[in-house]
C-alpha positions, -999 to +999 in steps of 0.1 A: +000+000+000+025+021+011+045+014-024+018+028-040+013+062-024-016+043+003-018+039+040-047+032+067-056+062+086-067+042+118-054+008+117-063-014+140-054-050+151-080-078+160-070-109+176-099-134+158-101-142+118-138-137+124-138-107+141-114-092+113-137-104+082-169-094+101-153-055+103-146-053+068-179-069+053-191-038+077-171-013+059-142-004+078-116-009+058-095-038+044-071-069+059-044-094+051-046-131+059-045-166+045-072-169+020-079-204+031-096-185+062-124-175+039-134-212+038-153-211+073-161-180+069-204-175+059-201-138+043-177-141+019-194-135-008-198-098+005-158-102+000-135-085-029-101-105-031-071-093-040-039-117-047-005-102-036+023-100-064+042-129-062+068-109-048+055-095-021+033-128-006+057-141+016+065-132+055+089-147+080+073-159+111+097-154+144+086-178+169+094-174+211+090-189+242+103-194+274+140-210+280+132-243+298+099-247+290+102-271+263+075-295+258+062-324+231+047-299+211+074-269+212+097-299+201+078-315+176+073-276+160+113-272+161+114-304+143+086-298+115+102-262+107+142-277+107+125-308+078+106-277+063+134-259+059+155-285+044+131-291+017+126-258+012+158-244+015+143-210+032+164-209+064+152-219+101+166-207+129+160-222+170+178-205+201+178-225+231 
């Protein structure tokens, strides 16, 4: 947006999917999210979509939490995202 001379005048952040896609079927404004969220989601068709240039639809995702408090799950992430990586070749990172 920004690139091309745009920018919110009051953005705000909503911590639901739901929540976000009920605000702009109301009118206030626009969002950016995974498109498969439209899939649950009964308003859609009230719903312009816009792809992202294929240059610009990517993100990097940083990941915390707490030294020590490992557990099953924060392992089995660290292990999905070091096997994503290698097949993908886009570089993961863990500090311990």
């Amino acid at each position: 947006m920004r690139a091309e001379g745009s920018w919110p005048k009051k953005p705000i952040e909503l911590g639901s999917y739901h929540a976000i896609l009920g605000c702009v079927v109301a009118g206030m404004g626009i969002a950016l999210m995974p498109k498969s969220v439209l899939s649950g989601f009964p308003e859609s068709r009230w719903l312009k979509l816009h792809e992202l240039p294929s240059d610009e639809d990517n993100a990097v995702t940083v990941l915390f939490w707490r030294k020590g408090a490992g557990s099953p799950n924060v392992t089995a992430l660290q292990g999905l995202l070091a096997e994503q990586s290698l097949s993908t070749g886009v570089a993961a990172a863990a500090i311990a």
